[in-house]
N, C-alpha and C positions, 0 to 999 in steps of 0.2 A: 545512558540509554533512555530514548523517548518514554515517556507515558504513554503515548499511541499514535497509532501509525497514520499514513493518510488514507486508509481504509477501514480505519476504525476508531472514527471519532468516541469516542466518549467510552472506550474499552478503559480499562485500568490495567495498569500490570503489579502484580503482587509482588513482596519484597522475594518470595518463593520463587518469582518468577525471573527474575533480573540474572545477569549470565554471572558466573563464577567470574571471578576477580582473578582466579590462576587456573592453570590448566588442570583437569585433573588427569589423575595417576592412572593407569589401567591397573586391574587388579594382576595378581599371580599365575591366576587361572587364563586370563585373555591372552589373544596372542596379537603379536605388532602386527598381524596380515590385514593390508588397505583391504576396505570394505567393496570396492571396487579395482576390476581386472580390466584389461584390453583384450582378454582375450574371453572372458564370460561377461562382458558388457552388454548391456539389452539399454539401447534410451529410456523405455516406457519403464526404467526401474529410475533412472539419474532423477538425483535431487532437483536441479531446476525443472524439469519435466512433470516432475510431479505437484512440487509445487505451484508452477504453473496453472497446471490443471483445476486446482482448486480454488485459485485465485480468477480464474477466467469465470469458472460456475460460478461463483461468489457475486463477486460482480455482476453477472447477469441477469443473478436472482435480483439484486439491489435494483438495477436499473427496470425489470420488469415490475419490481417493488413500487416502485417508483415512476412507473408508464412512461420508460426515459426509452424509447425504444429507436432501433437505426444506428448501437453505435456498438464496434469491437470493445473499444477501450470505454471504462465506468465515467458516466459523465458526470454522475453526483460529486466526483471526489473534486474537480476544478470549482465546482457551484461549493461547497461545504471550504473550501478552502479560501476562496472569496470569503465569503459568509463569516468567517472566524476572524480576518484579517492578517493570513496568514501568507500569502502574496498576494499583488494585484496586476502584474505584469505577464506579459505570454513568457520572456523568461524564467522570472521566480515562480510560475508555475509550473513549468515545463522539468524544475529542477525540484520542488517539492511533490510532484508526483511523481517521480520518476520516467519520466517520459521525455522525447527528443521537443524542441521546439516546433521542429513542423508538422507533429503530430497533435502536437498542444495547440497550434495555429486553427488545423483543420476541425475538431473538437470545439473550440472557441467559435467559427463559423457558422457550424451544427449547431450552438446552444444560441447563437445570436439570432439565427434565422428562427429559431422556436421563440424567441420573446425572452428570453432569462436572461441574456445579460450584454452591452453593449461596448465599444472601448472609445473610449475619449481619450483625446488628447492632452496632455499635462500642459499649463498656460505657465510654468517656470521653464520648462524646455520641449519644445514641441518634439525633437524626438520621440520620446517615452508617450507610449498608448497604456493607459491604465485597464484595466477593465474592473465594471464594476455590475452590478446587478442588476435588475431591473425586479419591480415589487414582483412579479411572477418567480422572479429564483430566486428572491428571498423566502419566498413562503416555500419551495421547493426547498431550498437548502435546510431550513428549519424541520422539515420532517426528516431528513437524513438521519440524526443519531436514533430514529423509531425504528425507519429500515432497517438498518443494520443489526440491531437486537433480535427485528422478527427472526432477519433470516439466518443469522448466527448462532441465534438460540437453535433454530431450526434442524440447521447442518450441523449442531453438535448435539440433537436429540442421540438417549443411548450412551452418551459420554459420563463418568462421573465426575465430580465437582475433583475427587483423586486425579483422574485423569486430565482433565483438562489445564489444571495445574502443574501435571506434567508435559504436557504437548507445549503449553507457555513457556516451561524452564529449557526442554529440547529448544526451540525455535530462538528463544532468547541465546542460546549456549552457540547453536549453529550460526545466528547472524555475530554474533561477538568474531566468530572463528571466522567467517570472511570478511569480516571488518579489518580484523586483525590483519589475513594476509595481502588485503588488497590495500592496507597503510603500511605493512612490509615493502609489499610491492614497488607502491608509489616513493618511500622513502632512497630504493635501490637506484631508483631510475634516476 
């Protein structure tokens, strides 16, 4: 499991935080009934929905954090991911944020036309367009891991350091469990 994600550079995850290594057991008392029905289903309750939700505000905060304004998807996270050397391609970015290529493309045009960052050509294979920074997204990307604090700390005013610890071990437990069935998955096919 990562140390931290592409929207949270410089987050740590605690050893508390890290997902169970086996499944656990439901106790005596719980019953095997899914958490969810098809016939009492509401979207604005489903797990991706919600997280969603949180991840949209999140990043909006960042990016107003950050006067990154004009864009659905967080533009800080391609600039911070540059920035680390952590891809430098429309692909390897497109697949380390999560995101399709021609969303990553259109992103990459928005951040080029603002001055942060330009793509040159690789002179071993002219193929491959690198992209790399320009002194304006460096010094942008370098405030990213400050953003992210403000507004995290922010959005989890009210939370205890108990809690929060637990919402890390939940989210770590829930990503293991679709990790899990979607390398089920992939191993079936």
């Amino acid at each position: 499991m990562p140390q931290s994600s592409p929207t949270e550079p410089g987050a740590r995850m605690t050893n508390a935080a890290k997902p169970p290594r086996h499944r656990a057991a439901r106790s005596p008392d719980e019953t095997a009934a899914p958490f969810f029905s098809p016939d009492t289903f509401h979207a604005d309750s489903g797990v991706l929905y919600q997280l969603r939700l949180a991840q949209v505000a999140l990043g909006q905060l960042v990016n107003d954090e950050m006067a990154l304004e004009g864009s659905t998807l967080p533009q800080w996270v391609p600039l911070y991911r540059i920035h680390r050397g952590d891809a430098n391609t429309v692909a390897d970015l497109a697949r380390k944020c999560t995101v399709d290529a021609g969303a990553m493309t259109r992103l990459l045009d928005r951040l080029e036309r603002k001055g942060l960052c330009r793509r040159v050509r690789c002179d071993d294979d002219r193929r491959v367009v690198r992209i790399e920074l320009t002194p304006d997204g460096v010094a942008l990307a370098e405030r990213v891991p400050q953003a992210l604090c403000r507004v995290y700390n922010a959005a989890l005013d009210g939370f205890t350091p108990a809690e929060w610890a637990q919402l890390q071990r939940l989210l770590a437990r829930l990503t293991a469990n679709a990790e899990r069935l979607a390398g089920d998955k992939a191993r079936a096919a």
